[in-house]
Backbone and ligand atoms as CSV (ligand in chain L), in Angstrom:
chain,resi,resn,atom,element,x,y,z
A,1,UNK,N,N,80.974,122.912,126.984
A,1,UNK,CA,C,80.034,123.134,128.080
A,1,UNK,C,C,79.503,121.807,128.641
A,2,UNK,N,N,78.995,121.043,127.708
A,2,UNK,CA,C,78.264,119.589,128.062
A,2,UNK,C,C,79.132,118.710,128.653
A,3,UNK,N,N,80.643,118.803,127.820
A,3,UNK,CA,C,81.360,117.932,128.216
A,3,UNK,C,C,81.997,117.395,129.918
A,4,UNK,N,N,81.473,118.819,130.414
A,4,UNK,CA,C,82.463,118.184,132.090
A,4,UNK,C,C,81.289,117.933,132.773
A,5,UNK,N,N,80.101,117.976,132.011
A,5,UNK,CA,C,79.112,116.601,132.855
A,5,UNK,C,C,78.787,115.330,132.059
A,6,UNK,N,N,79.691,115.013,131.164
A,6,UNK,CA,C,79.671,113.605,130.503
A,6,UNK,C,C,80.715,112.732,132.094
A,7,UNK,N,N,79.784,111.686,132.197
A,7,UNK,CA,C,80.855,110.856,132.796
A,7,UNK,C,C,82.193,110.385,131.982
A,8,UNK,N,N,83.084,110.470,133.158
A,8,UNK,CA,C,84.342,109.900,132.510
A,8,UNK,C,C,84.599,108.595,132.444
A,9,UNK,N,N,85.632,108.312,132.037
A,9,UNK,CA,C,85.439,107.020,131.428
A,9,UNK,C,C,85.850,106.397,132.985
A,10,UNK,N,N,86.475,106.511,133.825
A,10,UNK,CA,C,86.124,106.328,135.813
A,10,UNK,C,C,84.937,106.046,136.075
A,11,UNK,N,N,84.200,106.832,135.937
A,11,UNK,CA,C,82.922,106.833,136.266
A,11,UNK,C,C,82.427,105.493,135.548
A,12,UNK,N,N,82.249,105.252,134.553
A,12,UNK,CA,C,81.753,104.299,133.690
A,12,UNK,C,C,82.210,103.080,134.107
A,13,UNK,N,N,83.153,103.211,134.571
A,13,UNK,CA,C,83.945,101.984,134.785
A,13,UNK,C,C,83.562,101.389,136.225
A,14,UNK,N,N,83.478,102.487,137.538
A,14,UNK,CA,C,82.462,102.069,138.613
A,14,UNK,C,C,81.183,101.482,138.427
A,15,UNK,N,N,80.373,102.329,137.011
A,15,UNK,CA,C,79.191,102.133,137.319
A,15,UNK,C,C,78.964,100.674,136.598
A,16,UNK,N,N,79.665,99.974,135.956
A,16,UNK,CA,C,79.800,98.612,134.633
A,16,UNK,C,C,80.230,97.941,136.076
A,17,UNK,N,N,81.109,98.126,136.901
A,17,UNK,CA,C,81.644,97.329,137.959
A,17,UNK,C,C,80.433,97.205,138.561
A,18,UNK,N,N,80.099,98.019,139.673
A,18,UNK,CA,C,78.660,97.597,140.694
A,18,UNK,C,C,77.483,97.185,139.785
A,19,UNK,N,N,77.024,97.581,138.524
A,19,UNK,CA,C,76.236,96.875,137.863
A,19,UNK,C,C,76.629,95.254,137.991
A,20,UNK,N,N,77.431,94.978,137.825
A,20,UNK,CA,C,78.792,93.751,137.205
A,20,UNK,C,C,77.765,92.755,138.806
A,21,UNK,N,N,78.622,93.705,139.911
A,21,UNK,CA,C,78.146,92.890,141.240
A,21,UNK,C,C,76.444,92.845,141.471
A,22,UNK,N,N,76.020,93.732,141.149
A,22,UNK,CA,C,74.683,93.593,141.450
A,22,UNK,C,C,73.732,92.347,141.019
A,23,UNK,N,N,74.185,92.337,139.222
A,23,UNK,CA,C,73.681,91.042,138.553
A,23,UNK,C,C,74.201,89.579,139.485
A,24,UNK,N,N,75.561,89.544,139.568
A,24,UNK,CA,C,76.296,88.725,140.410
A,24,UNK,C,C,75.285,88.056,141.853
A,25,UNK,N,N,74.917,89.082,142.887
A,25,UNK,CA,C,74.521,89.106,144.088
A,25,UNK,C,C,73.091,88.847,143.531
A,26,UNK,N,N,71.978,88.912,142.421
A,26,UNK,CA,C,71.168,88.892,142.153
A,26,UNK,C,C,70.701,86.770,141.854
A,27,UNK,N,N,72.134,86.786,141.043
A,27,UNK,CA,C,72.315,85.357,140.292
A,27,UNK,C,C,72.309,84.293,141.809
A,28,UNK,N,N,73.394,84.636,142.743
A,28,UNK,CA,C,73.486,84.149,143.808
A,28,UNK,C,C,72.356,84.108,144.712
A,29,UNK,N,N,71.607,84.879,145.149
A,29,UNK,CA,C,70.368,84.604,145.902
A,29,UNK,C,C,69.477,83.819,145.333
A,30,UNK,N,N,69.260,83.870,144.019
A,30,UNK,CA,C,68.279,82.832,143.031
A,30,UNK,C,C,68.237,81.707,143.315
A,31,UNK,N,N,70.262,81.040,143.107
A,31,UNK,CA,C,70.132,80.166,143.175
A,31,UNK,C,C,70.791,79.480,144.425
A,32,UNK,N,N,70.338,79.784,145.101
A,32,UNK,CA,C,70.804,79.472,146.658
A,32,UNK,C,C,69.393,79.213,147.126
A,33,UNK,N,N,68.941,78.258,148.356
A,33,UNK,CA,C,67.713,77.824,149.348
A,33,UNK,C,C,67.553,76.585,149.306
A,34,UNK,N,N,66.929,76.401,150.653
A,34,UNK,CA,C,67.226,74.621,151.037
A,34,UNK,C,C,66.396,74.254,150.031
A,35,UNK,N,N,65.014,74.559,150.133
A,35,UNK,CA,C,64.386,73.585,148.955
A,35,UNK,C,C,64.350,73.994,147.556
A,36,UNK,N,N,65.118,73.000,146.845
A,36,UNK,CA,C,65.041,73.019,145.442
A,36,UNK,C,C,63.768,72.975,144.899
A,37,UNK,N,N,62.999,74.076,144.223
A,37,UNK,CA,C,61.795,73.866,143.793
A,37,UNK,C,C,62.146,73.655,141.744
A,38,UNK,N,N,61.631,72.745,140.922
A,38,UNK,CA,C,61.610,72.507,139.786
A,38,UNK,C,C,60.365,72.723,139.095
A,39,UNK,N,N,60.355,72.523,138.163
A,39,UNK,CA,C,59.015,72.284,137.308
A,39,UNK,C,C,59.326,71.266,136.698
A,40,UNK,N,N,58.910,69.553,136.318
A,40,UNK,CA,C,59.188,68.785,135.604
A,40,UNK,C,C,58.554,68.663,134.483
A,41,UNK,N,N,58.462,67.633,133.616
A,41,UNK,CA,C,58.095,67.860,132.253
A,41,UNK,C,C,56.374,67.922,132.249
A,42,UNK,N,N,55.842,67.470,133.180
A,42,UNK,CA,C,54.126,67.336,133.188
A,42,UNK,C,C,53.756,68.656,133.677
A,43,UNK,N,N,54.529,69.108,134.106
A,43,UNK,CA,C,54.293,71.271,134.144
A,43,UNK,C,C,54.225,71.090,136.156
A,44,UNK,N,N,54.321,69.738,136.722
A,44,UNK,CA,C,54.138,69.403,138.498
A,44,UNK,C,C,55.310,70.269,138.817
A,45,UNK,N,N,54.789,70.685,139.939
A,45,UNK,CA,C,56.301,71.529,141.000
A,45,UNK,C,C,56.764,69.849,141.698
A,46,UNK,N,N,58.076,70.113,141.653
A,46,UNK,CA,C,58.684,69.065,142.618
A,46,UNK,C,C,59.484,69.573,143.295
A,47,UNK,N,N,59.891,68.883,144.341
A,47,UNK,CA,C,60.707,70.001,145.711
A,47,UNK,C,C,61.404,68.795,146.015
A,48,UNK,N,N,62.236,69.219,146.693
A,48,UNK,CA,C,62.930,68.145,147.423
A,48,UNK,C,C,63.085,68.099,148.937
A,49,UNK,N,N,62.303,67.066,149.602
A,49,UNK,CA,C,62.107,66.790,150.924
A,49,UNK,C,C,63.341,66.210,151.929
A,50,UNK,N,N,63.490,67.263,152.578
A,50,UNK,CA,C,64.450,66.663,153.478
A,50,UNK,C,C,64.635,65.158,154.373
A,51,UNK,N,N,65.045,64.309,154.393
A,51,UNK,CA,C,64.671,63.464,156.023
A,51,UNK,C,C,65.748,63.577,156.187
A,52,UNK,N,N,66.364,63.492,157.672
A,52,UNK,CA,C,67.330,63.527,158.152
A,52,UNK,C,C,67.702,62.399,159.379
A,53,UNK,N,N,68.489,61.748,159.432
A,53,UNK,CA,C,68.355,60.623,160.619
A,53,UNK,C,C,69.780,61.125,161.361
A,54,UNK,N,N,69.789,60.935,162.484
A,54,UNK,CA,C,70.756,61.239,163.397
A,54,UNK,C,C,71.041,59.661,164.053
A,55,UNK,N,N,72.435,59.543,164.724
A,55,UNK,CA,C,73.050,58.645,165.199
A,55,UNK,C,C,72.878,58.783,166.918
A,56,UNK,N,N,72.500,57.991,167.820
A,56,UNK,CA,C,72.313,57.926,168.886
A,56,UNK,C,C,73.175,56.804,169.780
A,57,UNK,N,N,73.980,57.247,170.500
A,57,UNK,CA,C,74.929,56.473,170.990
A,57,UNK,C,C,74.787,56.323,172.150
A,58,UNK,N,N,74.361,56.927,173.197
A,58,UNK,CA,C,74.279,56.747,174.733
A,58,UNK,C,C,73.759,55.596,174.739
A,59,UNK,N,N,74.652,54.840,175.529
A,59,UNK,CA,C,74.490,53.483,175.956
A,59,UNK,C,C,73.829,52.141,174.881
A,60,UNK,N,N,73.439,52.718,173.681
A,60,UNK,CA,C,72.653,52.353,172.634
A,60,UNK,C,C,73.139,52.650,171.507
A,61,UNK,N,N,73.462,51.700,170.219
A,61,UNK,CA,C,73.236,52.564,169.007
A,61,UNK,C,C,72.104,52.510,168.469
A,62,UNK,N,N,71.664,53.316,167.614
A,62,UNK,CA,C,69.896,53.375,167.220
A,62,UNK,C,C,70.029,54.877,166.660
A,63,UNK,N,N,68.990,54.992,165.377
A,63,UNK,CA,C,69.248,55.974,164.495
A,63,UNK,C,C,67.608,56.632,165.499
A,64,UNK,N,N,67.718,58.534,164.767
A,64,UNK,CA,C,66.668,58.851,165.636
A,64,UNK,C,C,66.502,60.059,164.423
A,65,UNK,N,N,64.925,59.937,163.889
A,65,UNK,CA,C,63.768,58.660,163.833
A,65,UNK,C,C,64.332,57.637,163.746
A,66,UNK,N,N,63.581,56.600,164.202
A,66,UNK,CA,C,63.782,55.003,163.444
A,66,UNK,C,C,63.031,54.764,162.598
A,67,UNK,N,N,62.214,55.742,161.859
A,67,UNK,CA,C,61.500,55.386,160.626
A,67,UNK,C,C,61.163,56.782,160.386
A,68,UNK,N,N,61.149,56.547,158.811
A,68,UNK,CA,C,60.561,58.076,157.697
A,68,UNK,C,C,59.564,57.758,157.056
A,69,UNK,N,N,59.243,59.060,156.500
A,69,UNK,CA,C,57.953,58.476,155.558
A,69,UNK,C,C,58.271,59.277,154.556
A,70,UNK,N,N,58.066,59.017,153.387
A,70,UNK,CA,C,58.313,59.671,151.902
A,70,UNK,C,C,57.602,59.227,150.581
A,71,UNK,N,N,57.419,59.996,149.505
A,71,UNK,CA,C,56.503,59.760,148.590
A,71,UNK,C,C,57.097,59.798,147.356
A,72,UNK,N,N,56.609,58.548,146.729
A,72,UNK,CA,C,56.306,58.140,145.022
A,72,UNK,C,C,56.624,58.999,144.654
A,73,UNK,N,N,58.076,59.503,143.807
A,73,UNK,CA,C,57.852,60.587,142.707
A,73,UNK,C,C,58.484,61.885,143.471
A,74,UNK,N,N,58.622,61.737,144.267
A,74,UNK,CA,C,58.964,63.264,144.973
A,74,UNK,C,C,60.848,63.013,145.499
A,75,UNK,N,N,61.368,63.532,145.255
A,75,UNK,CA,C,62.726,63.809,145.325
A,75,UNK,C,C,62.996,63.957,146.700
A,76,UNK,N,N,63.934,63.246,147.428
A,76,UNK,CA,C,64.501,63.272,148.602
A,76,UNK,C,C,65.614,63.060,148.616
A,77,UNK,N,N,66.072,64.405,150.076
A,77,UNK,CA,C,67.862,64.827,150.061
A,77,UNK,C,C,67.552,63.722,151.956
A,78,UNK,N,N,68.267,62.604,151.477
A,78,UNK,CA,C,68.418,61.894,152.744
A,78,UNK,C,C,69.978,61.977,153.510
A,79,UNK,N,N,70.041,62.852,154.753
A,79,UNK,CA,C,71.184,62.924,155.210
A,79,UNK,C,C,71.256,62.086,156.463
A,80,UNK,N,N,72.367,61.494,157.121
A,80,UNK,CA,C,72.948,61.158,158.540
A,80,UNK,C,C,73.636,61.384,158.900
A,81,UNK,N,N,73.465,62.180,160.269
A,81,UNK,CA,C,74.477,62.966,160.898
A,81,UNK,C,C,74.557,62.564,161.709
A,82,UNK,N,N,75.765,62.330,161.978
A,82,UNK,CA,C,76.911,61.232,162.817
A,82,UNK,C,C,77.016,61.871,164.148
A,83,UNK,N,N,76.664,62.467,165.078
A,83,UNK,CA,C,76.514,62.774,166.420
A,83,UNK,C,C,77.306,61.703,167.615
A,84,UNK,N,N,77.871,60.592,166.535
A,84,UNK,CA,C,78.148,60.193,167.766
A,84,UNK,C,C,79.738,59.907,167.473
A,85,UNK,N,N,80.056,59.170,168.353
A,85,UNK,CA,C,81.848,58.952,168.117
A,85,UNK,C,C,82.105,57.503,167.399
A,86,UNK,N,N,81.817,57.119,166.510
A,86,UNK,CA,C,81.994,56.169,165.890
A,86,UNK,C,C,81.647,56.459,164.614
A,87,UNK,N,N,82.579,55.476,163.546
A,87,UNK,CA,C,82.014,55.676,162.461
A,87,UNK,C,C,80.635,54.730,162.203
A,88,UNK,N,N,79.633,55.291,161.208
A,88,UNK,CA,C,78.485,54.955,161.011
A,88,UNK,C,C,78.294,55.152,159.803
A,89,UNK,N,N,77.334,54.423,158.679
A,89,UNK,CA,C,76.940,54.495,157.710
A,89,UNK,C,C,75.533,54.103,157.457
A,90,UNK,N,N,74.430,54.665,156.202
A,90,UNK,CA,C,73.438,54.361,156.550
A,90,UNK,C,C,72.868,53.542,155.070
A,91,UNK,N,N,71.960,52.319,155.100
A,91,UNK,CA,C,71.696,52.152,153.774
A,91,UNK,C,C,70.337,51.678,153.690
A,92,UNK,N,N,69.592,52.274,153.013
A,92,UNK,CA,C,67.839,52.213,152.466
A,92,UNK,C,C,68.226,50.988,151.673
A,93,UNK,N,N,67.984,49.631,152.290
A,93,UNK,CA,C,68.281,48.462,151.425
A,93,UNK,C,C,67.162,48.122,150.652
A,94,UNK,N,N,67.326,47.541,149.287
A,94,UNK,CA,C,67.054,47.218,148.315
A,94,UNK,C,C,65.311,48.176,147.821
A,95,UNK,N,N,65.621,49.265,148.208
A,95,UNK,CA,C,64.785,50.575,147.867
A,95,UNK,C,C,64.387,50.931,146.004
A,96,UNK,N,N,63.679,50.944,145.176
A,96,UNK,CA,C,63.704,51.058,143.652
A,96,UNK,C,C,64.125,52.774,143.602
A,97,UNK,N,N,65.192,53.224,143.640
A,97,UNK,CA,C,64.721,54.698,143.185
A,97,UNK,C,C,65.592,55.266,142.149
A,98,UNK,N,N,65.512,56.402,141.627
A,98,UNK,CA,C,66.915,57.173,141.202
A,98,UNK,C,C,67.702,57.787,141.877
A,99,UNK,N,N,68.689,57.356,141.671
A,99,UNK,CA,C,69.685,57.886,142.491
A,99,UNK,C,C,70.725,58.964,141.778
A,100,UNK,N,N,70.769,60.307,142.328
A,100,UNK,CA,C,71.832,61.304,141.848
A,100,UNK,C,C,72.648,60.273,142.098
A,101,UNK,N,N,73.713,60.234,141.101
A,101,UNK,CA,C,75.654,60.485,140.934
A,101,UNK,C,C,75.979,60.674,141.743
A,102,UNK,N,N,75.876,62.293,141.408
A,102,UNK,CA,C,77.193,63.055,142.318
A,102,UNK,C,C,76.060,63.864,143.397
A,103,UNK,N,N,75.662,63.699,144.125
A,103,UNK,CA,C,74.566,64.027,144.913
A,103,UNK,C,C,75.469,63.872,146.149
A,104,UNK,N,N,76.025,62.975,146.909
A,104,UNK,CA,C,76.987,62.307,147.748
A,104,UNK,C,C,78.097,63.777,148.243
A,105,UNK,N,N,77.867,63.990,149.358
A,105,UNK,CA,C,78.788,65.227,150.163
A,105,UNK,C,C,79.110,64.467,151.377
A,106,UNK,N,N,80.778,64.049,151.267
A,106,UNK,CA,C,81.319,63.736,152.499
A,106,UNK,C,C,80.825,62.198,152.201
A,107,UNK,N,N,80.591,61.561,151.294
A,107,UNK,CA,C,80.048,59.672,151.210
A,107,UNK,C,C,81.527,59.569,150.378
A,108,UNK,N,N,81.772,58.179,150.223
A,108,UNK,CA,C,82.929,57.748,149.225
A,108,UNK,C,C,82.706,57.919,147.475
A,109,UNK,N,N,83.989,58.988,147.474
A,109,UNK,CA,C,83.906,59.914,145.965
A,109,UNK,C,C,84.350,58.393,144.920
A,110,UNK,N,N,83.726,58.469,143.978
A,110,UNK,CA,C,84.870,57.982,142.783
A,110,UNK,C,C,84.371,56.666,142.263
A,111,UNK,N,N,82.914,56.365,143.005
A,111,UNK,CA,C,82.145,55.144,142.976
A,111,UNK,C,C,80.129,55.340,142.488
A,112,UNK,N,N,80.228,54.943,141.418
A,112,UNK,CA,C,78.799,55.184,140.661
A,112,UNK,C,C,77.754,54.568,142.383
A,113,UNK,N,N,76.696,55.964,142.424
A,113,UNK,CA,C,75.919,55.382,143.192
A,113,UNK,C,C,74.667,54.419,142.717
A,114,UNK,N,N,74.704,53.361,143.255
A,114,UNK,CA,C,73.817,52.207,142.731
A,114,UNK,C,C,72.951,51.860,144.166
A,115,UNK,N,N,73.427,52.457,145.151
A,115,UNK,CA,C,72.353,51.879,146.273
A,115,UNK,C,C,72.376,53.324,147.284
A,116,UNK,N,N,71.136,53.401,147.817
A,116,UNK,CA,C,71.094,54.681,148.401
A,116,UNK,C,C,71.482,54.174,149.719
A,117,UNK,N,N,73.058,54.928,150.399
A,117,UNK,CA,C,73.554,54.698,150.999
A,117,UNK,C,C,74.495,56.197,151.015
A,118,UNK,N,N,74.476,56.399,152.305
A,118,UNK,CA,C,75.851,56.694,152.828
A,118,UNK,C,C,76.903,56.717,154.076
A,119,UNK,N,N,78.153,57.627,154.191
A,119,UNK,CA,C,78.861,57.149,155.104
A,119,UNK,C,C,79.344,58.497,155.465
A,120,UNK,N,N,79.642,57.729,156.921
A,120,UNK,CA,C,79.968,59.178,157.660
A,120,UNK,C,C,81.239,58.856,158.836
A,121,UNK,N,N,81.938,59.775,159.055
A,121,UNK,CA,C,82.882,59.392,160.268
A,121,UNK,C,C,82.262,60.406,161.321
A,122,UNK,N,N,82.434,60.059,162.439
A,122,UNK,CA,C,82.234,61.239,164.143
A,122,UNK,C,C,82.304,62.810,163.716
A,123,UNK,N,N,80.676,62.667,163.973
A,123,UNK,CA,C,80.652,64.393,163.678
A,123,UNK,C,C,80.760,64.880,162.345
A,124,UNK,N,N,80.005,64.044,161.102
A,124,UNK,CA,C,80.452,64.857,160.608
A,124,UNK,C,C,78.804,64.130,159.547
A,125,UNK,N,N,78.342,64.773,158.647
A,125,UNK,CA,C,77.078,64.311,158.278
A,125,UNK,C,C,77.217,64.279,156.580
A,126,UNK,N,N,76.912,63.599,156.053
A,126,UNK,CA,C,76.544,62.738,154.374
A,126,UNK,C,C,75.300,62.757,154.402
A,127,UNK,N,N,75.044,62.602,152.792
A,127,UNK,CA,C,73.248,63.156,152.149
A,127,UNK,C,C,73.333,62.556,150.629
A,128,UNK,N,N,72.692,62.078,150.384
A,128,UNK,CA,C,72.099,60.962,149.428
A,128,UNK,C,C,71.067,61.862,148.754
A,129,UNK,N,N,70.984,61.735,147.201
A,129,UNK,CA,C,69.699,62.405,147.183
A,129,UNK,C,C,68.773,61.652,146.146
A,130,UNK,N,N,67.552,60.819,146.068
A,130,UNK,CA,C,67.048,60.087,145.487
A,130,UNK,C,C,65.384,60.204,144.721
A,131,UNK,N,N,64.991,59.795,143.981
A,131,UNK,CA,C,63.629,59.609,144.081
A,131,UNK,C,C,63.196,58.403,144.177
A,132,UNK,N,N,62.334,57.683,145.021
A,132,UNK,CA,C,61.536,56.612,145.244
A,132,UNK,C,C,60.763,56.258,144.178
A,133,UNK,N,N,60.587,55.253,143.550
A,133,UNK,CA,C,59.502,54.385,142.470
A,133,UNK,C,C,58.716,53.910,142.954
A,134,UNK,N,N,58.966,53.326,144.008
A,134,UNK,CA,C,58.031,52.318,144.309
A,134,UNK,C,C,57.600,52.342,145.593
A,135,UNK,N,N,56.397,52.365,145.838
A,135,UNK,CA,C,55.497,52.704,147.209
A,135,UNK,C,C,56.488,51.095,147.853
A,136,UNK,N,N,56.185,50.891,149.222
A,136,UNK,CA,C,56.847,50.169,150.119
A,136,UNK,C,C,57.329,50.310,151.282
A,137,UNK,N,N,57.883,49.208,151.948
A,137,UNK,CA,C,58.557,49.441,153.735
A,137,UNK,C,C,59.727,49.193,153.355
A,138,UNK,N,N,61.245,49.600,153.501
A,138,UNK,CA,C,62.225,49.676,153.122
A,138,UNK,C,C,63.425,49.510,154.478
A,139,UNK,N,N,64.121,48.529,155.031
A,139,UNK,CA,C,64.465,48.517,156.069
A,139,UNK,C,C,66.126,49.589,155.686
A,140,UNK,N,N,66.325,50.372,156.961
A,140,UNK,CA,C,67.172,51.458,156.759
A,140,UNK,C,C,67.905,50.720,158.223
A,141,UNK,N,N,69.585,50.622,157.930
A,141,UNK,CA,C,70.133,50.243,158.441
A,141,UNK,C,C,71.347,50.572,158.460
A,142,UNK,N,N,72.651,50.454,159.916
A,142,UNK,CA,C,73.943,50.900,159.451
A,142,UNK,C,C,74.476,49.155,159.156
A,143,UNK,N,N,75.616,49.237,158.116
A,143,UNK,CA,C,76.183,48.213,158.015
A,143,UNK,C,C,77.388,48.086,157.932
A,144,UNK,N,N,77.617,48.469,159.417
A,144,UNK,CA,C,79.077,48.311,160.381
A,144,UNK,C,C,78.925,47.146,161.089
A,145,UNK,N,N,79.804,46.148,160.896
A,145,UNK,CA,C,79.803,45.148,161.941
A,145,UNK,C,C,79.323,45.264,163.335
A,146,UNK,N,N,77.988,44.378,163.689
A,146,UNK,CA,C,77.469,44.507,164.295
A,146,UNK,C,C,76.091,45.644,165.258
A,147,UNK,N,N,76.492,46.506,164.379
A,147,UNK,CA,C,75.580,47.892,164.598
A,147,UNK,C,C,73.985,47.564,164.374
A,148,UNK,N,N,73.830,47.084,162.902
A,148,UNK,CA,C,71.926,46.680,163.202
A,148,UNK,C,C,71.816,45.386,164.321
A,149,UNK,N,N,72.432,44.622,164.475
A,149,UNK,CA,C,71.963,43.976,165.879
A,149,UNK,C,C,72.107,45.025,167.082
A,150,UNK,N,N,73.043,45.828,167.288
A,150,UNK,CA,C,72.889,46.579,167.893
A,150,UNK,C,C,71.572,47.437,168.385
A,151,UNK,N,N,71.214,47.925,167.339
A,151,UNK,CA,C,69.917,48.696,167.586
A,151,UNK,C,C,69.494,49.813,166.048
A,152,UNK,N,N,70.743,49.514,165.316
A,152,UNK,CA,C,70.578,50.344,164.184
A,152,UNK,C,C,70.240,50.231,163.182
A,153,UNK,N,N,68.633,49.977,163.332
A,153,UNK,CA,C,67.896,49.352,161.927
A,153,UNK,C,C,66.651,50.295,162.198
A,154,UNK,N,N,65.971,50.809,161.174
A,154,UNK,CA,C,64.826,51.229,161.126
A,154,UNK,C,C,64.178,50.851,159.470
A,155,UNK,N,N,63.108,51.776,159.452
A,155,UNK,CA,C,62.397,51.582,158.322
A,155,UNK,C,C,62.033,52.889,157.099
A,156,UNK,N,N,62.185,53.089,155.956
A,156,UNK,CA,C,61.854,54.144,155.336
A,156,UNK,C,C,60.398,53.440,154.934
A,157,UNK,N,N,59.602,54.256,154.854
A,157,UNK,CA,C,57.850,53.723,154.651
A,157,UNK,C,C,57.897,55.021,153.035
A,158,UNK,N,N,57.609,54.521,151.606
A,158,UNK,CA,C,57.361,54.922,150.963
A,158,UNK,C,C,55.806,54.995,150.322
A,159,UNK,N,N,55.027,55.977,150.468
A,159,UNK,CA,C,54.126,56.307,150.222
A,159,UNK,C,C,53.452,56.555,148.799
A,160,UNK,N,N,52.344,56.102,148.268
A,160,UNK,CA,C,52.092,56.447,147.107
A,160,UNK,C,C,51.807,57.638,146.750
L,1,CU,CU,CU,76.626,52.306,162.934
């Protein structure tokens, strides 16, 4: 009598499957969103702040902002997106920070990052991702022959 309303072993097997996807689609939304929020070891939320600099080419090269502002301790995903038709690269010179590894999307693979820098060809955008140590003015520049005389120098302003 009971038995032809026991699920069959079909049934079981749908319902272990969409369970299967649900956890799946559950895991994936978690860990997916622009800002990475953490908890570090002092129990602080840390996030990671975008800046983004764009390449400006009409009649000019010159990055746009020509200056950021960012803070002591707080994690930043620094990208440049190449908008224009030339290749361009960008580098936060002699900046104190940590620098992700493998943080680098679309920068040159296969080389320990030691300076927060990256590179980009036409149209196409790289992202660095660092934390700052040390409060300071930090000159941000491309270093393509001739480009910061050009116009492509600005400043990262690190904040305490
Ligand atoms: Cu350039």
């Amino acid at each position: 009598m009971f038995q032809r309303f026991a699920p069959s072993g079909h049934t079981r097997l749908i319902f272990a499957t969409t369970l299967g996807l649900l956890l799946l689609l559950i895991a994936t939304a978690c860990s997916s969103g622009a800002a990475e929020k953490k908890t570090d070891s002092n129990g602080h939320n840390t996030e990671v702040v975008e800046v983004t600099f764009s390449v400006v080419e009409e009649g000019k090269l010159e990055f746009a902002p020509l200056n950021a502002r960012v803070v002591v301790g707080k994690k930043v995903m620094l990208t440049l997106h190449n908008t224009g038709r030339l290749e361009h690269d960008l580098l936060v010179a002699d900046i104190p920070a940590e620098i992700e590894a493998d943080a680098g999307h679309g920068g040159d693979a296969g080389h320990a990052a030691a300076e927060v820098a990256v590179h980009t060809l036409p149209g196409t955008k790289a992202s660095v991702v660092f934390t700052p140590t040390h409060p300071g003015t930090y000159e941000v520049l491309c270093t393509l022959p001739g480009h910061k005389d050009a116009g492509m120098v600005g400043h990262l302003v690190v904040v305490a």
